[in-house]
C-alpha positions as CSV (number, residue, x, y, z in Angstrom):
1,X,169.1,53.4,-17.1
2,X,166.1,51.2,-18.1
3,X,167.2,51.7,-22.1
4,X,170.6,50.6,-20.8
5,X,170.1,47.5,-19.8
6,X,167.8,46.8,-22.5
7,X,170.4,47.7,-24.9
8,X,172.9,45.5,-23.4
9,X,170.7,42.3,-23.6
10,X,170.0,42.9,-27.2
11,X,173.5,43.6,-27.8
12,X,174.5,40.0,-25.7
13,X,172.0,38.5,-27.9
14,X,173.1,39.8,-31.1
15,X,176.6,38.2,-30.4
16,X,175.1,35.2,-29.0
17,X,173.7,34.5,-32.1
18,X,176.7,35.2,-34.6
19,X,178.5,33.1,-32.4
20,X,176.0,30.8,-32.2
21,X,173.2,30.6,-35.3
22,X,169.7,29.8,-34.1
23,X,169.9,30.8,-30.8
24,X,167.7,33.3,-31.2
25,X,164.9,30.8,-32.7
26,X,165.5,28.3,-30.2
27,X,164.5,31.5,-27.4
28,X,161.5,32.1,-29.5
29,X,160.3,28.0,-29.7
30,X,160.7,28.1,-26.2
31,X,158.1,30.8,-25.6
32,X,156.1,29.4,-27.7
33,X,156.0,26.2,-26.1
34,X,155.7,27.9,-22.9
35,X,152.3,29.9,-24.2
36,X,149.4,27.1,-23.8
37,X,151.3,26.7,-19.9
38,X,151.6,30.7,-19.3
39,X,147.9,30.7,-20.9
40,X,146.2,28.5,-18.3
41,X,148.0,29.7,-15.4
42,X,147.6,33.4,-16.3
43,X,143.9,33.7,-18.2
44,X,143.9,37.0,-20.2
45,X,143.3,40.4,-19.0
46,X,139.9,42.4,-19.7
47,X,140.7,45.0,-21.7
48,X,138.7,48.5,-21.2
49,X,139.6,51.9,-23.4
50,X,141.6,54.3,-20.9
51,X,139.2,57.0,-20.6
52,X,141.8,59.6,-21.5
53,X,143.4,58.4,-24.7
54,X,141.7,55.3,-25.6
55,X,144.5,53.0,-25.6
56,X,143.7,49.6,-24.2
57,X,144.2,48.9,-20.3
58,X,143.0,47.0,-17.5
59,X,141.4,49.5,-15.6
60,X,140.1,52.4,-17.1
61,X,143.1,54.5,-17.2
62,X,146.4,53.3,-18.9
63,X,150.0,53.8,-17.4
64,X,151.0,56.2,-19.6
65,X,148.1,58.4,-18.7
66,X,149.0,58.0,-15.0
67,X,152.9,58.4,-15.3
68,X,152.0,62.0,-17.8
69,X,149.5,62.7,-14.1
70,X,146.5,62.5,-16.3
71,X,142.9,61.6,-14.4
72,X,140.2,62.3,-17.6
C-alpha cells in the first residue's frame, strides 16, 4: 500500500511538471531554503553503528534490524 501512494505522488509530479516545467525545481529551492530553518529547529541526530549490521542509527539498533526481529 505504502509503494502505492508513493507511486502515485511521483506519478502526480511527473505530470505536474510536463504540464508545468520547473515545478519540480521550484519544490526543490523550497527545501532548500527551508534547510538553515529545519536545521536550527531540529539539530542533527548522533549517529551510532547498529550493532547488528553496522548501518548508521540513532540508537544502537537500526529499523531494519528491528522490523527482520533482530536483537545482536
Amino acid at each position: 500500500m505504502y509503494e502505492a501512494y508513493r507511486l502515485g505522488v511521483r506519478i502526480f509530479l511527473r505530470e505536474f511538471e510536463d504540464r508545468h516545467p520547473g515545478t519540480g525545481h521550484g519544490i526543490v529551492r523550497g527545501f532548500d531554503r527551508m534547510v538553515g530553518a529545519l536545521g536550527d529547529a531540529y539539530p542533527p541526530a548522533s549517529l551510532v553503528p547498529c550493532r547488528v549490521c553496522g548501518e548508521p542509527c540513532t540508537d544502537g539498533l537500526c529499523q531494519a534490524c528491528k522490523m527482520l526481529g533482530r536483537s545482536g
